[in-house]
C-alpha positions as CSV (number, residue, x, y, z in Angstrom):
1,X,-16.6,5.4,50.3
2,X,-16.7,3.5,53.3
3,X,-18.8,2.2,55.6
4,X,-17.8,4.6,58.4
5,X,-18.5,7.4,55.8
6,X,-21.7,6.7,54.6
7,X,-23.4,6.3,58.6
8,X,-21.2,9.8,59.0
9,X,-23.1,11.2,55.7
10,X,-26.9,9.7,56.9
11,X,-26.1,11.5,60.6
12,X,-25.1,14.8,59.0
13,X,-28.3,14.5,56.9
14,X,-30.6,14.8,59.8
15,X,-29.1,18.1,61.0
16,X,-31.5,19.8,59.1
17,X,-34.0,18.3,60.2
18,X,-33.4,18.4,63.9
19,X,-32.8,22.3,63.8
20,X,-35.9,22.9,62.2
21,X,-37.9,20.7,64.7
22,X,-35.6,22.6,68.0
23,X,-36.6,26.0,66.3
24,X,-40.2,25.4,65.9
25,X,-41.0,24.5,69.4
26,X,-40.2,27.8,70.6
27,X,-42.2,29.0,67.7
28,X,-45.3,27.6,68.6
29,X,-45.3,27.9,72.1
30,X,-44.6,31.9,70.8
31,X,-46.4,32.1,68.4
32,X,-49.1,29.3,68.0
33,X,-49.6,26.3,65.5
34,X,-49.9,28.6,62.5
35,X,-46.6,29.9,62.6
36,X,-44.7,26.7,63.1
37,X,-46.2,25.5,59.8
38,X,-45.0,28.7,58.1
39,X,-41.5,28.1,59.9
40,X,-41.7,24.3,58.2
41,X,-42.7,25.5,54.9
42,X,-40.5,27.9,55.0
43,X,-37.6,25.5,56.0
44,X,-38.7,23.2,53.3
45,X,-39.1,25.6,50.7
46,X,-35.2,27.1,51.5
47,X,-33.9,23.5,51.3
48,X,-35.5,22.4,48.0
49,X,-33.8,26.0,46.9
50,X,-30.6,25.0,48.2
51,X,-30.8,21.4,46.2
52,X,-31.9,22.7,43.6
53,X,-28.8,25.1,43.3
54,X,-26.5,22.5,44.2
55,X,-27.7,20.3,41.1
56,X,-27.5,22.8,39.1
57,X,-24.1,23.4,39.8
58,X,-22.8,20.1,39.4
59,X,-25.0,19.9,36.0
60,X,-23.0,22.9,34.6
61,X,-19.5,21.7,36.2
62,X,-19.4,18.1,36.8
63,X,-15.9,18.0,37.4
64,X,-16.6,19.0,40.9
65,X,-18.2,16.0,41.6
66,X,-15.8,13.8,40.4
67,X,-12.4,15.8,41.8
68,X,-14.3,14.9,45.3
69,X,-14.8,11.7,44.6
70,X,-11.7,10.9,42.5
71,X,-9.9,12.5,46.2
72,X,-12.1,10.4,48.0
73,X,-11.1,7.2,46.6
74,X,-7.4,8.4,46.3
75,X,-7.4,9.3,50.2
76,X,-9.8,5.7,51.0
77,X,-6.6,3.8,49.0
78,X,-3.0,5.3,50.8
79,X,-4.9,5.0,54.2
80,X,-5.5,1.0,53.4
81,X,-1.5,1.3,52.0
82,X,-0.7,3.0,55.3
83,X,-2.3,0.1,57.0
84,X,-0.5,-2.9,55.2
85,X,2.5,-1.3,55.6
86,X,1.8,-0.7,59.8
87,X,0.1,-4.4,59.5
88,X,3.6,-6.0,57.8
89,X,6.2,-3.7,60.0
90,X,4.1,-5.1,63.4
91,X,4.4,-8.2,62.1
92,X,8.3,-7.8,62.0
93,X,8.4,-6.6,65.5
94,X,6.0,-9.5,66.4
95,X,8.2,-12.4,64.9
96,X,11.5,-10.9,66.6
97,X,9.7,-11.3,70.0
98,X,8.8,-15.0,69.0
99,X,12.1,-15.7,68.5
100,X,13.7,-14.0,71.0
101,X,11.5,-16.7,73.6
102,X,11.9,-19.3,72.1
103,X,9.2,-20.2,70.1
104,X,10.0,-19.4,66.4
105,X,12.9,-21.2,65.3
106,X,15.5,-19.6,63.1
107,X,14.6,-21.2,60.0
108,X,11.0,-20.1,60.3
109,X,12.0,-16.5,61.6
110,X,13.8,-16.1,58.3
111,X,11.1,-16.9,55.6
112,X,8.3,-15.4,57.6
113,X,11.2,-12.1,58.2
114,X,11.9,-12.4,54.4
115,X,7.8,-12.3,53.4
116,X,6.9,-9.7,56.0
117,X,10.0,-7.2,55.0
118,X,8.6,-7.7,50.8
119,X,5.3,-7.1,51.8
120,X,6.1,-3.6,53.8
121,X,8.3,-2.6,50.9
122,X,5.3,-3.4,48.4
123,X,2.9,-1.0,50.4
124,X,5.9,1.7,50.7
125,X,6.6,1.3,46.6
126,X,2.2,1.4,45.9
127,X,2.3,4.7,48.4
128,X,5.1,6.5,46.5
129,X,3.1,5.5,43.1
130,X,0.0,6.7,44.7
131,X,1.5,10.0,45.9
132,X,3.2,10.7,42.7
133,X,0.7,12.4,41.2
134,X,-0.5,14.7,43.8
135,X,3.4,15.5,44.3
136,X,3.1,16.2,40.3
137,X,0.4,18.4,40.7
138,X,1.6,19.9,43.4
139,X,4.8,21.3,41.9
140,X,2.5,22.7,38.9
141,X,0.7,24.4,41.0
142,X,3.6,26.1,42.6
143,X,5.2,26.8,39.5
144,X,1.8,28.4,38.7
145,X,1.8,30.3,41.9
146,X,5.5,31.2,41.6
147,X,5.3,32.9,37.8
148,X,2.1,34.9,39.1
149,X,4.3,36.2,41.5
150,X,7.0,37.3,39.4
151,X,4.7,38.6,37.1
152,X,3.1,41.0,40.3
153,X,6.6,42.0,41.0
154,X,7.7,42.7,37.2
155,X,4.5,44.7,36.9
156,X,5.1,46.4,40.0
157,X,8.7,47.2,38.8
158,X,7.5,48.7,35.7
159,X,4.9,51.0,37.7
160,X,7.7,51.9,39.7
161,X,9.8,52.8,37.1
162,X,7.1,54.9,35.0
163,X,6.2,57.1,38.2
164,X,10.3,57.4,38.0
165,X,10.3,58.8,34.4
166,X,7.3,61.0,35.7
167,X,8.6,62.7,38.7
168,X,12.1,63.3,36.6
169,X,10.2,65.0,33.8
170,X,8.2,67.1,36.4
171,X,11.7,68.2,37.6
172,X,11.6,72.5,37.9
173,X,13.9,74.1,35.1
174,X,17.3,74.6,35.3
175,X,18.9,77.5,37.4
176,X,21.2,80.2,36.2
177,X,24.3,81.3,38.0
178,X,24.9,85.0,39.0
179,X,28.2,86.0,37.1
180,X,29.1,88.5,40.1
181,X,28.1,86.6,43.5
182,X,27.9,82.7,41.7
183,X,24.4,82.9,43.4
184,X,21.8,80.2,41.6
185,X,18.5,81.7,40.2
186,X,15.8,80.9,38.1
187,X,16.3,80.7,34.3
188,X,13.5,83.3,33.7
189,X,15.3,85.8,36.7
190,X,16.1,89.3,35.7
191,X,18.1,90.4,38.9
192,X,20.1,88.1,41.2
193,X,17.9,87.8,43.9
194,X,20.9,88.1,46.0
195,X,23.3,91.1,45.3
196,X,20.9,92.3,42.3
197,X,22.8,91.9,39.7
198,X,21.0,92.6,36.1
199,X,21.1,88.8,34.4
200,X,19.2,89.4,31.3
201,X,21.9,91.9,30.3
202,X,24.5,89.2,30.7
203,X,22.6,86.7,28.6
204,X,21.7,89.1,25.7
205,X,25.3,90.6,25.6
206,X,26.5,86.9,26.0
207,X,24.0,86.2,22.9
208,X,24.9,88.9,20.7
């Protein structure tokens, strides 16, 4: 952690403290002495709660703790790559201006050139290496996304397709057609509902 952090940490330390010191001065102009130190004990009492919960936490799942500061580190390191690289490629543009006035010769442009174009491919080859595993886990994590989602959709296939089988088993029964007018009825009809024809007579002489 740097230093720029660690004055960034120690400021946001003392909101707290200054919001509990803004709130109880329109407490105890309200309300009088006794009920800015209930306000402070109060305050202290909800912190202590909230430390209290946040050590527990990272007693039963210290991983959390180091992922943060295992990212912390990771992010602290490319940014000082970044900076070498920015550092060596200014240097590049530097030493062509030198030149082009007149005050780097040419065998000195081309050994400085030749060190300052190794040392910006070093940091580009360190930030590759240092990206490489947040790239790898990364792609896990979209392949991890990516089968959950085929899963919802095979799942949501398979719901489909038994509400299918269910509305095509709930289908009404098959219709009869009237020998005389070719007019469809129910199965269980009697007379054509259209000219009248008798039916069960045509399906018990059609049975016998």
């Amino acid at each position: 952690m740097t230093e720029a952090h660690e004055r960034f940490g120690r400021y946001m330390a003392l909101i707290p403290v200054v919001v509990v010191a803004l709130v109880a001065v329109p407490i105890g102009l309200v309300k009088g002495a006794p009920a800015v130190v209930l306000w402070i004990g109060f305050s202290m009492f909800s912190g202590a709660v909230l430390l209290f919960w946040e050590t527990l936490r990272l007693v039963l799942d210290p991983s959390r703790s180091g992922d943060a500061a295992e990212g912390e580190d990771d992010g602290a390191a490319l940014g000082a790559l970044e900076e070498r690289k920015r550092a060596a490629v200014q240097a590049l543009r530097d030493l062509e201006f030198e030149r082009s006035i007149g005050r780097l010769g040419e065998d000195d442009h081309r050994a400085l050139e030749a060190r300052y174009r190794e040392e910006a491919r070093a940091a580009m080859r360190a930030i590759d290496e240092g990206i490489g595993p947040w790239r790898t886990r990364a792609e896990a994590m979209l392949a991890e996304a990516e089968a959950a989602e085929l899963g919802a959709k095979t799942d949501a296939a398979k719901t489909d397709a038994a509400k299918t089988e269910t509305k095509a088993s709930a289908a009404p029964a098959a219709e009869a057609g009237c020998p005389k007018c070719q007019t469809l009825n129910d199965e269980d009809a009697v007379f054509c509902k259209r000219c009248g024809h008798r039916l069960k007579a045509e399906v018990a002489d059609a049975t016998t």
